[in-house]
C-alpha positions in Angstrom: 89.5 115.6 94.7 87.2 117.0 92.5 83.8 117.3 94.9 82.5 121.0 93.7 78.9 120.4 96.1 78.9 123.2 98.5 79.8 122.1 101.6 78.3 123.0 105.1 81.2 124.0 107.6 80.5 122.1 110.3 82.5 120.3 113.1 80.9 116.7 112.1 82.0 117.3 108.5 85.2 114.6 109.0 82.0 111.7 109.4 80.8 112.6 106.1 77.7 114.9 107.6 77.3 117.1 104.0 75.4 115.5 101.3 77.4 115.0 97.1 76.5 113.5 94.2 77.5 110.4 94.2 79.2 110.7 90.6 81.5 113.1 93.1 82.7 110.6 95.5 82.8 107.6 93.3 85.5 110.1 91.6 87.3 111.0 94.5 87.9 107.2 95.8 89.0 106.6 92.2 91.9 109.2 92.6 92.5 106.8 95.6 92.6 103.6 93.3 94.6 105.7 90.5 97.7 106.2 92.7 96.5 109.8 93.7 95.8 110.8 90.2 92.2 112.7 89.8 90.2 111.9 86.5 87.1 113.8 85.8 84.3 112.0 84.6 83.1 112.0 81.2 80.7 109.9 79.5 81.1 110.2 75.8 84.4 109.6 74.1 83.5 110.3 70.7 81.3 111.4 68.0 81.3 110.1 64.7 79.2 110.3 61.9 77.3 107.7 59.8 80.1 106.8 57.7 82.4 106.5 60.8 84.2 109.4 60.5 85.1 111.2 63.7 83.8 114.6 64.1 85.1 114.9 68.0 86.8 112.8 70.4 87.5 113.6 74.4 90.1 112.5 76.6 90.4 112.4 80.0 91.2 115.2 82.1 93.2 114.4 84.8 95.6 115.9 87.4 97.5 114.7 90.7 95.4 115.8 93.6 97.4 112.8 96.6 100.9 111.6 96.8 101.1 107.8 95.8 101.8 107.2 99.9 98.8 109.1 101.3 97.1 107.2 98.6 98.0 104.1 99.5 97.6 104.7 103.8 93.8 105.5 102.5 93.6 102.4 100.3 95.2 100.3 103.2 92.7 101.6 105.6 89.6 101.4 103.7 90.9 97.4 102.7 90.6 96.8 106.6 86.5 97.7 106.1 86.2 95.0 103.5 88.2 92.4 104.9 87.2 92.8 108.9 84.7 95.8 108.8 81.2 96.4 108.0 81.9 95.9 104.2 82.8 92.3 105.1 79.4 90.5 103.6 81.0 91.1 100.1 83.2 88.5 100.6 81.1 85.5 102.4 78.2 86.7 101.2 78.6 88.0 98.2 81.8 86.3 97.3 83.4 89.1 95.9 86.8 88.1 96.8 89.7 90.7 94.8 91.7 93.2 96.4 89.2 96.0 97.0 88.5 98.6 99.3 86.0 100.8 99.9 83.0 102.3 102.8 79.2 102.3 104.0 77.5 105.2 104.7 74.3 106.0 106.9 72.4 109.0 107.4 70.3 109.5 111.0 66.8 108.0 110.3 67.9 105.5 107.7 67.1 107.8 105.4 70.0 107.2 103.3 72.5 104.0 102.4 75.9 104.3 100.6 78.3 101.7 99.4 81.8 103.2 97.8 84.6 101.2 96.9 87.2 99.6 94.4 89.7 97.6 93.0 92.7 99.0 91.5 90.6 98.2 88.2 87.1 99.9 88.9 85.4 102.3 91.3 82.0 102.1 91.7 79.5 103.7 94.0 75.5 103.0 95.5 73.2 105.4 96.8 69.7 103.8 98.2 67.4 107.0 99.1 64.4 109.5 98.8 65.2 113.4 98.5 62.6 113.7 101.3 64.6 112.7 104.4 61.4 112.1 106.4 61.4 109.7 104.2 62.7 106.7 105.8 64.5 103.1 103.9 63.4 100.9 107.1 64.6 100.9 110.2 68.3 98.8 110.2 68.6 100.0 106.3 71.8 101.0 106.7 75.1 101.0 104.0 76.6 97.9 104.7 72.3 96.2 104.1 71.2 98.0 102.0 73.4 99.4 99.5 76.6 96.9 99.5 74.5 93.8 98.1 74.0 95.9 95.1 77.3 96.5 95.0 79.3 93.5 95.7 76.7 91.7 92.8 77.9 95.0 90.1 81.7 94.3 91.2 82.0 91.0 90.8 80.3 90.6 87.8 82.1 93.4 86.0 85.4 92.1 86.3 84.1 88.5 85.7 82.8 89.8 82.4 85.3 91.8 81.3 88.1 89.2 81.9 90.2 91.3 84.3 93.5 90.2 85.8 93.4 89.9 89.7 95.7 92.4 90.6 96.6 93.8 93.7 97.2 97.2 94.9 100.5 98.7 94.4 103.1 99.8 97.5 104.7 102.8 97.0 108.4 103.0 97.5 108.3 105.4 100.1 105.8 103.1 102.1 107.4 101.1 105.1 105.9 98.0 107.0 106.6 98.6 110.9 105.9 95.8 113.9 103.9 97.8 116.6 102.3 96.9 119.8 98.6 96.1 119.6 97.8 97.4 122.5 100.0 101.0 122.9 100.5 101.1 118.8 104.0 102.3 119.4 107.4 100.2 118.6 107.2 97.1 119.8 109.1 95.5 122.4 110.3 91.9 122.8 106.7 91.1 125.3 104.5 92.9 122.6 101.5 91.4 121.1 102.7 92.6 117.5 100.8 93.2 114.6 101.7 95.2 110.9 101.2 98.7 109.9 101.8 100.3 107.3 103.4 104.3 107.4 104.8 106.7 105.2 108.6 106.6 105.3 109.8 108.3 108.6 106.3 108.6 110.4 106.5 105.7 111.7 106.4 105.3 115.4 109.9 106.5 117.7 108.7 105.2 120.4 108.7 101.7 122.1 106.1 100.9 123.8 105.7 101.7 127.5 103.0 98.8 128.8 105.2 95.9 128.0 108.6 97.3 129.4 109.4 94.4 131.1 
């Protein structure tokens, strides 16, 4: 997903424990936003000289890194963060109220804050931090304090100013919607608490649930 930082093979590395730039991951959630599709970044798209002809002009590179599906799972998860999670001040707060998803980060010592996220528009990313981690933000400086104001304000703005369509995020074909127990998270039975999911076709649960059998 296009993050060339070497990374440090450790157990904690699924938490995010290895330090990127964040032009890196701001990338890599775009593929996410993109339908799996990885686009590197590039900042100038052309050259032209002072009578406007055009000595060079770039394009994007991209490739498919994710299938639309996993793409999608991710997006669904990371929507959960904005709407019920610690990304949730962007929308009383901040009233940044599209379709978005997105994720705080927080190193040990406050020492670093991270909001990542997007729209199916725009991914954007903040980093609040010193190179020297003695170097603390405050104590309680974390992502979601920190770095998401910043963030929320930049999103909602943009697509205000650029007059962009509220659009939602896109199901794949091969994504199903499955009633599962809220309590087991298997099939649900007729005494279930029930709530949505969403699965790639076929790995979806098998199994009915085993608390509410009666």
């Amino acid at each position: 997903m296009g993050i060339n930082t070497e990374i440090r093979a450790v157990d904690a590395l699924a938490l995010g424990t290895s330090e990127v730039y964040p032009i890196e991951i701001v990338s890599a959630y775009a593929a996410l936003a993109n339908k799996g599709v990885y686009s590197k970044p590039f900042g100038i798209t052309k050259i032209v000289d002072r009578y406007g002809n055009v000595i060079k002009e770039f394009f994007p590179d991209r490739k498919e890194v994710l299938s639309e599906e996993t793409s999608y799972l991710m997006t669904s998860l990371l929507q959960t963060v904005m709407d019920r999670g610690t990304g949730g001040s962007a929308r009383w707060k901040y009233k940044f109220n599209r379709p978005a998803a997105g994720k705080t980060g927080t190193t040990q010592g406050w020492s670093d804050a991270w909001f990542v996220g997007y729209t199916p528009q725009v991914a954007a990313g903040v980093w609040f931090g010193v190179d020297d981690y003695q170097v603390s933000l405050g104590p309680g400086q974390d992502g979601s304090k920190a770095a998401l104001p910043t963030w929320a304000k930049f999103m909602r703005e943009s697509h205000k100013i650029l007059d962009m369509p509220r659009v939602n995020f896109q199901k794949p074909s091969g994504i199903v919607v499955s009633e599962i127990c809220s309590v087991s998270k298997m099939g649900s039975r007729k005494a279930c608490p029930v709530e949505k999911e969403v699965y790639k076709s076929g790995s979806e649960p098998a199994q009915k649930c085993r608390i509410h059998r009666n």
